[in-house]
C-alpha positions in Angstrom: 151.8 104.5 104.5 149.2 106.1 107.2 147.5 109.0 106.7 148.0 112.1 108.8 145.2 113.7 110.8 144.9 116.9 108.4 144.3 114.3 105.7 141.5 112.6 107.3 137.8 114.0 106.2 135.9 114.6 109.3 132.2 114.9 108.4 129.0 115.6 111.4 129.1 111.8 112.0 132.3 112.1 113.7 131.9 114.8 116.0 129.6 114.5 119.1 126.6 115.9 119.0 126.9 117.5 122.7 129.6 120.0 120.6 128.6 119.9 117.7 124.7 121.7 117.8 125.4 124.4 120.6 128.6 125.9 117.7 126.4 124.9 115.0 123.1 126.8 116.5 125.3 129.8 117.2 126.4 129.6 113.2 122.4 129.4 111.9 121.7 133.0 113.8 123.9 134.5 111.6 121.4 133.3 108.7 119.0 135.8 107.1 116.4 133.7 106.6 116.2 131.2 110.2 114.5 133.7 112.3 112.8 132.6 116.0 109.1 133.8 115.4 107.7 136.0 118.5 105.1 133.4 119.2 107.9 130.7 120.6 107.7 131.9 123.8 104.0 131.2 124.6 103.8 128.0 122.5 104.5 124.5 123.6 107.0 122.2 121.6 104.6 119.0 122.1 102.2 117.6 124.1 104.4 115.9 126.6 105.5 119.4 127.7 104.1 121.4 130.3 105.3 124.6 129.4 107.2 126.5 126.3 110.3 126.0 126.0 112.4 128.5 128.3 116.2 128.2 126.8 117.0 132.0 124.9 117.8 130.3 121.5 115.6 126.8 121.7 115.1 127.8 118.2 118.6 127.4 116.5 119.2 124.9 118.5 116.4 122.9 117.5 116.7 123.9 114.0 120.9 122.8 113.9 119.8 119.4 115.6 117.5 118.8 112.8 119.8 119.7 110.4 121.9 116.9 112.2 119.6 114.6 111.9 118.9 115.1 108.2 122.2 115.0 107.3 122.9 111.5 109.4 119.4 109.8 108.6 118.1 111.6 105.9 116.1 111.4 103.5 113.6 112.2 106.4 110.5 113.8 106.5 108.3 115.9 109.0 106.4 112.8 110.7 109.8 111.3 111.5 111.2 113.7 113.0 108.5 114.6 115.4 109.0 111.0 116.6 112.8 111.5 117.2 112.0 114.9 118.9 109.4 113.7 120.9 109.7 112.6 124.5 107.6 110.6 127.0 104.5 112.4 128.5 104.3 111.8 132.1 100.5 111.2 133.1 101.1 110.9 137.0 101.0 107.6 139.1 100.2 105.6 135.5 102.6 104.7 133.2 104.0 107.1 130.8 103.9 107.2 126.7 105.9 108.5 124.6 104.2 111.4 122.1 105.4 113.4 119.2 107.1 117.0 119.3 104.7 119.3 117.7 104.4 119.4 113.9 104.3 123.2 113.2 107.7 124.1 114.6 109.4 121.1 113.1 107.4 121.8 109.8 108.7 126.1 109.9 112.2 124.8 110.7 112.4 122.6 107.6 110.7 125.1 105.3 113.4 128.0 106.8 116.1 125.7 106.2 115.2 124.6 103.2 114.8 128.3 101.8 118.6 128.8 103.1 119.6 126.2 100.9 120.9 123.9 103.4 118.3 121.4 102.7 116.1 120.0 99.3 112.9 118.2 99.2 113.6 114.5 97.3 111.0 112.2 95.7 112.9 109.5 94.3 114.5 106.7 95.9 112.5 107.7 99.1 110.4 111.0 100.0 111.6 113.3 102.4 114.1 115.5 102.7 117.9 115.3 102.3 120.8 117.7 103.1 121.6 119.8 99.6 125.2 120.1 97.9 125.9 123.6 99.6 124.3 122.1 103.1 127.0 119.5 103.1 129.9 121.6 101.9 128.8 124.0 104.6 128.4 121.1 107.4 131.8 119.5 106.6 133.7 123.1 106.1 132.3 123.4 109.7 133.0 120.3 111.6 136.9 120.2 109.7 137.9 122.6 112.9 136.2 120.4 115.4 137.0 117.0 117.5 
């Protein structure tokens, strides 16, 4: 006997990441505690950038991506992820390298997420952290409408 489509758990892995953090950044803003400080707009994201970043909500965006990431590869900590954020820094006619996104925001993203319950810090069997019981209800309640 096959299983019907409505019976089939559809989780963050299965839904592309292209739809999935634009609905899922739009869903953080209605959180009381992930808030866009004021000083995003005059602050660079890493070192490979040249300027801050200039997209209205860069912040949830950001903030659901990691949340993505967590809940795929976690547990992961703050040094991690500014290597999967980071990007290569273009240094003119020489070759370019790649360089990590900057620690502060990453580190303020985790904290504010992490104060909404969505994520938990985790010692044991690796540190880092992992995507809580209510993160992971709240992720797969909201991909079970997508794909």
């Amino acid at each position: 006997m096959q299983k019907e489509k409505s019976d089939l758990m559809i989780t963050v892995k299965d839904v592309p990441a292209g739809k999935l953090i634009p609905a899922l950044a739009e869903e953080l803003k209605k959180f009381g505690n992930i808030k866009m400080p004021e000083s995003i707009r005059y602050v660079k994201s890493g070192v490979s950038s040249e300027r801050p970043p200039t997209q209205p909500d860069f912040w949830y965006l950001r903030a659901a991506a990691i949340l993505r990431r967590i809940y795929i590869s976690g547990p992961v900590g703050a040094q991690r992820l500014r290597t999967v954020f980071g990007t290569k820094r273009r240094r003119g006619h020489k070759p370019g390298h790649h360089r990590k996104a900057g620690g502060k925001i990453i580190r303020t993203m985790l904290q504010q997420l992490e104060a909404e319950g969505l994520i938990e810090k985790t010692e044991k069997p690796k540190k880092g952290r992992i995507v809580s019981p209510k993160g992971r209800k709240f992720l797969d309640h909201f991909t079970k409408g997508m794909k």
